[in-house]
C-alpha positions in Angstrom: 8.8 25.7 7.9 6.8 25.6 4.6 9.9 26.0 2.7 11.2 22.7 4.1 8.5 21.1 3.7 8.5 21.3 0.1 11.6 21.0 -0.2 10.8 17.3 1.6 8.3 16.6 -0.6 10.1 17.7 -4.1 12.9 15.2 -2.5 10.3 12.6 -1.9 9.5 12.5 -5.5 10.1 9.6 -7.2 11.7 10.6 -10.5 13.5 13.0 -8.3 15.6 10.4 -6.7 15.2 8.1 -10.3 17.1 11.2 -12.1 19.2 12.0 -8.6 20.4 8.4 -8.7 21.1 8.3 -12.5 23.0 11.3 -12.4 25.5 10.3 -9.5 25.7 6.7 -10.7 26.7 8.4 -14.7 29.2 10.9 -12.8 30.9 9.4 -10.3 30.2 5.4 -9.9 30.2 4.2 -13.6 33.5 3.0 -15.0 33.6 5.9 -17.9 32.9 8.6 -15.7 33.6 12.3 -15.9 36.8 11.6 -14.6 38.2 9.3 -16.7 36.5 11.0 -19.6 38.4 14.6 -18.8 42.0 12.1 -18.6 41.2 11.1 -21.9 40.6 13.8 -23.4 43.8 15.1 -21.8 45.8 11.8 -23.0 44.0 12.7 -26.5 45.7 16.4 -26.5 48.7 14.9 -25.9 48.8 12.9 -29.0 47.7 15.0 -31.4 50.8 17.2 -30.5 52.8 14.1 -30.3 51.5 13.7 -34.1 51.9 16.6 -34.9 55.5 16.8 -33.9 56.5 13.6 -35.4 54.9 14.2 -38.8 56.7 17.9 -39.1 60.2 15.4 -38.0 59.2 13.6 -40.8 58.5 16.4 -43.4 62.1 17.7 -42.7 63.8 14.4 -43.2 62.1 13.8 -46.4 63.3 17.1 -47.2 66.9 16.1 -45.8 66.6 12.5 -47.7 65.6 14.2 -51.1 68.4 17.0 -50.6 71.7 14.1 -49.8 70.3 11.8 -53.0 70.5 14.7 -55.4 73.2 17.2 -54.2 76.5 16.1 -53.3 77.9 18.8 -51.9 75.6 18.1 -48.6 75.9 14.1 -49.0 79.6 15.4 -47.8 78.6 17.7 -45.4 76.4 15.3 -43.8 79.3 12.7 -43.7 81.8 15.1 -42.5 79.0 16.2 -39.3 77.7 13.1 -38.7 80.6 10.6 -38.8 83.6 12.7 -38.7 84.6 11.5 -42.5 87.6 13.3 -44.0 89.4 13.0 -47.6 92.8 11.7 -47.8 95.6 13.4 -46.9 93.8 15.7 -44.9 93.7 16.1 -40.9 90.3 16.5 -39.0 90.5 18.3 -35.6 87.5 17.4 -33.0 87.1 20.6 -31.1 85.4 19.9 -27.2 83.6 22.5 -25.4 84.9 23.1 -21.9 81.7 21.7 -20.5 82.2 18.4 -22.1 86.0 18.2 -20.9 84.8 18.5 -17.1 82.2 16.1 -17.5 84.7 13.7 -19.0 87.2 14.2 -17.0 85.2 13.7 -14.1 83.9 10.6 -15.5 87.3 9.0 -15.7 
């Protein structure tokens, strides 16, 4: 029973119940608590992998950019990919998986 009895009494403590109070109301009640704080810090993971991803996207088409302006050869090959361009006199076949022929097919 003596063991409850402090216990009562530790409880009974002012400051006890100040810091008690102060705690729950910083962990739990306040608009910024630990719960929004850990989403944020999740949301701020996120986006530095985001940024991280877009600024190596970047990188590569600088690298692509620089590469077309000075060196023909892939200015063509780019044209040819990209937009199916073809010199004169010359035939360009569009080969379609099988995949792609169902799903069109289908479509129609």
């Amino acid at each position: 029973m003596s063991k409850a009895l402090t216990l009562i009494k530790f409880f009974r403590n002012k400051y006890i119940i100040a810091i008690t109070a102060f705690i729950v109301l910083m962990l739990f009640l306040d608009h910024n608590d630990i719960f929004v704080q850990m989403d944020h810090q999740h949301q701020l993971k996120a986006l530095l992998s985001s940024k991280k991803f877009y600024e190596q996207q970047i990188e590569q088409t600088k690298k692509n950019l620089a590469d077309l302006q000075n060196n023909s050869a892939a200015l063509e090959k780019y044209a040819r990919e990209k937009y199916f361009l073809k010199r004169d006199n010359e035939d360009v076949f569009v080969v379609v998986p099988q995949e792609n022929q169902k799903n069109a097919a289908a479509k129609q």
